[in-house]
C-alpha positions in Angstrom: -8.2 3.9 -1.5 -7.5 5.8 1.8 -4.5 6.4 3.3 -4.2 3.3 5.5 -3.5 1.5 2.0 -0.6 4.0 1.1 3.2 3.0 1.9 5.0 5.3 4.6 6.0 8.7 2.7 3.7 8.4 -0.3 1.1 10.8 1.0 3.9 13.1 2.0 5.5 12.8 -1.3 2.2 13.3 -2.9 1.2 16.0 -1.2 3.7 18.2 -2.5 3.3 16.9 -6.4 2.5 20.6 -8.6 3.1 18.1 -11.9 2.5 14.8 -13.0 4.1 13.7 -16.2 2.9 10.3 -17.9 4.9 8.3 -20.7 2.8 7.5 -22.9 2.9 3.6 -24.3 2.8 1.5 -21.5 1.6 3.4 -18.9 -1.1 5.4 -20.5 -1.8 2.8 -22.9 -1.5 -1.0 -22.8 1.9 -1.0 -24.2 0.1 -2.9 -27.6 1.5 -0.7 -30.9 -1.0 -1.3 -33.6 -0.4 -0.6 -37.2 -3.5 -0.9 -40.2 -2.0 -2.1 -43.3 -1.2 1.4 -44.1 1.0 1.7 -41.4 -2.0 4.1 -39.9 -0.7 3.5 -35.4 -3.9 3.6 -33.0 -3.6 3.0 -29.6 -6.9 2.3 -26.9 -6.8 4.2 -23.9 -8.4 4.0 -20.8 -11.7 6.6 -20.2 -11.0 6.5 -16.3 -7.2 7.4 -17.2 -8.8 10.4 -19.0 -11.3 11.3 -16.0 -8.1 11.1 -13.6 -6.1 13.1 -16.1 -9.2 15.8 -16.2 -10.1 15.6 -12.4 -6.1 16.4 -11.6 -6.1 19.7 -14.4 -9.3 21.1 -12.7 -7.4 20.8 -9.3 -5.2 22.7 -10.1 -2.3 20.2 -11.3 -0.6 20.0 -14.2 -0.4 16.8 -16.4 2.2 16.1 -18.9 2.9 13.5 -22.0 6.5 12.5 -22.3 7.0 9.8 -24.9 9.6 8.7 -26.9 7.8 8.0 -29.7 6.5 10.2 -31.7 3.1 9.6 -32.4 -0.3 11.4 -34.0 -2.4 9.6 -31.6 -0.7 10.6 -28.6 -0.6 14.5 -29.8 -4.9 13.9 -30.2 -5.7 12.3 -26.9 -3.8 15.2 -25.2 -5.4 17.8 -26.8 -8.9 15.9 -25.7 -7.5 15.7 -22.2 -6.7 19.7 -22.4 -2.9 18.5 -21.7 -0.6 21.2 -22.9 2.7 20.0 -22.3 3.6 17.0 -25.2 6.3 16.1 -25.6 7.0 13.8 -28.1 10.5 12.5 -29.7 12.3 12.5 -26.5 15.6 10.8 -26.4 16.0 12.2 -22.4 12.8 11.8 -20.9 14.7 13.1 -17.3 16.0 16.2 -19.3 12.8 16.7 -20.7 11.0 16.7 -17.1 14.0 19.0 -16.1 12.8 21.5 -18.8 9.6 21.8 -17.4 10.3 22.3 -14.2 12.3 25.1 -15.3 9.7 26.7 -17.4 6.8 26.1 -14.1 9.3 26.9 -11.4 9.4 24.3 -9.4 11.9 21.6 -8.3 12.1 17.9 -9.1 10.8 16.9 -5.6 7.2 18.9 -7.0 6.7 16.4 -10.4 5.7 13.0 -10.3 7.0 10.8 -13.3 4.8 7.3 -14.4 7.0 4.9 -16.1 6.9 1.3 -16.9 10.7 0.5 -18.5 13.9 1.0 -19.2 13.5 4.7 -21.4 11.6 5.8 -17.9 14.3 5.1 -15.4 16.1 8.2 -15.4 12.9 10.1 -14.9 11.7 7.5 -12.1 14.9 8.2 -10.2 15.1 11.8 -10.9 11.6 13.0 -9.6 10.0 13.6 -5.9 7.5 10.9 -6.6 8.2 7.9 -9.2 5.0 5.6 -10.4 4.7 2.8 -12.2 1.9 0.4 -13.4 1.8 -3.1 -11.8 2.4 -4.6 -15.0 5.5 -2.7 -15.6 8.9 -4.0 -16.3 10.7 -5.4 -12.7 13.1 -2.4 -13.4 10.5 0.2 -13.2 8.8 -1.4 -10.0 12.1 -1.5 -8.4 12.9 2.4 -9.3 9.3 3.2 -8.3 8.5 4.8 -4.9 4.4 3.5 -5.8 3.5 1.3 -8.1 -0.3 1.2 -9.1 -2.2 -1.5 -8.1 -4.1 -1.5 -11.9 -2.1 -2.5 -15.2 -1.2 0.2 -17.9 -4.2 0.8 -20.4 -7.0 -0.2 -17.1 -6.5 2.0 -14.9 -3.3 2.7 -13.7 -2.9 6.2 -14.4 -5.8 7.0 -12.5 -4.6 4.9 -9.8 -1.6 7.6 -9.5 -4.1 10.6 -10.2 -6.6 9.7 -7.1 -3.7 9.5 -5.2 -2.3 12.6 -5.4 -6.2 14.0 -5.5 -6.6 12.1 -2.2 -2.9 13.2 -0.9 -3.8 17.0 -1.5 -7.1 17.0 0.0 -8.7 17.5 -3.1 -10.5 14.0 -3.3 -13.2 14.8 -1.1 -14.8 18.2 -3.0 -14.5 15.9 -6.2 -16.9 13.7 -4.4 -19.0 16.0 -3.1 -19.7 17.3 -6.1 -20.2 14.3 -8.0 -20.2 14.7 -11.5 -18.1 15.8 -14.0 -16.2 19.7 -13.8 
C-alpha cells in the first residue's frame, strides 16, 4: 500500500510511532477462544502478523501485548516474536500503555494502540495513532484513526505494522533486502 491509499494525517501520525502495542484476542487473533476438553485454550495466529511483528522489532520499534486475559498462549507467541513487553491481566489497558511510555520515555502521541472492542477504547482514544481490524466492533472503527483493511487473525496486524514501516521510511531497505533479518 503506498501512501496515496493512506487517510490525511496517518503517515504523519505514523511517522512518529516509537511503540506499537497489540491486544491480543481479536486483533492478533481471530477473536475465536478455544478450549480442549481439559480446559487446555489455543489460539491460531496469523504467520504474516508475526513477520510484521519481527520486521517492526528489527527496525528499531518496539511491539507490545496488552491483553486482558490472561493466557499461556499469548505469554508463548510473544516470546517467539522476541516481544518483551506482556502484559497480561490488565483491567486498564490505557494505564497499562501509560506505564510503558513512562518506562521508554516517550509520550502517548509516540505509541500506537490496535484494538477491536469495548476493553480497547480507552487505549484507542488515548494514543497518537489508534488501529483497529476491519472486522472489529463499530465502537472500535469509530475510535480508530486507521482501521486495517484485513480482519483480525489474517492479517490485520501486519496491515498496521507495514504501515508504520512504510510511514518511517523503513519499508524500502526491508525490500531491498528481501528476506528475512
Amino acid at each position: 500500500m503506498d501512501a496515496a491509499h493512506y487517510p490525511t494525517g496517518i503517515i504523519e501520525r505514523a511517522a512518529r510511532i516509537r511503540l506499537l502495542a497489540f491486544d491480543v484476542d481479536g486483533t492478533l487473533t481471530d477473536g475465536g477462544l478455544i478450549f480442549d476438553s481439559e480446559g487446555r485454550e489455543s489460539k491460531r495466529f496469523h504467520v504474516q502478523d508475526g513477520m510484521g511483528i519481527v520486521l517492526l522489532r528489527h527496525a528499531g520499534i518496539e511491539v507490545a501485548l496488552v491483553s486482558a486475559r490472561p493466557s499461556d498462549v499469548t505469554a508463548l507467541r510473544a516470546k517467539a516474536l522476541g516481544i518483551e513487553r506482556v502484559h497480561v491481566g490488565e483491567r486498564s489497558k490505557l494505564a497499562c500503555v501509560q506505564r510503558m511510555a513512562a518506562e521508554i520515555g516517550i509520550s502517548l502521541a509516540q505509541i500506537a494502540f490496535m484494538g477491536d472492542d469495548l476493553p480497547d477504547l480507552a487505549a484507542l482514544r488515548g494514543v497518537g495513532l489508534a488501529l483497529a481490524p476491519a472486522d472489529a466492533h463499530p465502537w472500535a472503527r469509530q475510535a480508530a484513526h486507521w482501521i486495517a483493511p484485513r480482519p483480525a487473525g489474517y492479517g490485520a496486524a501486519r496491515d498496521a505494522c507495514d504501515l508504520l514501516l512504510h510511514a518511517q521510511g523503513k519499508l524500502e531497505a526491508i525490500l531491498e533486502r528481501g528476506e528475512h533479518p
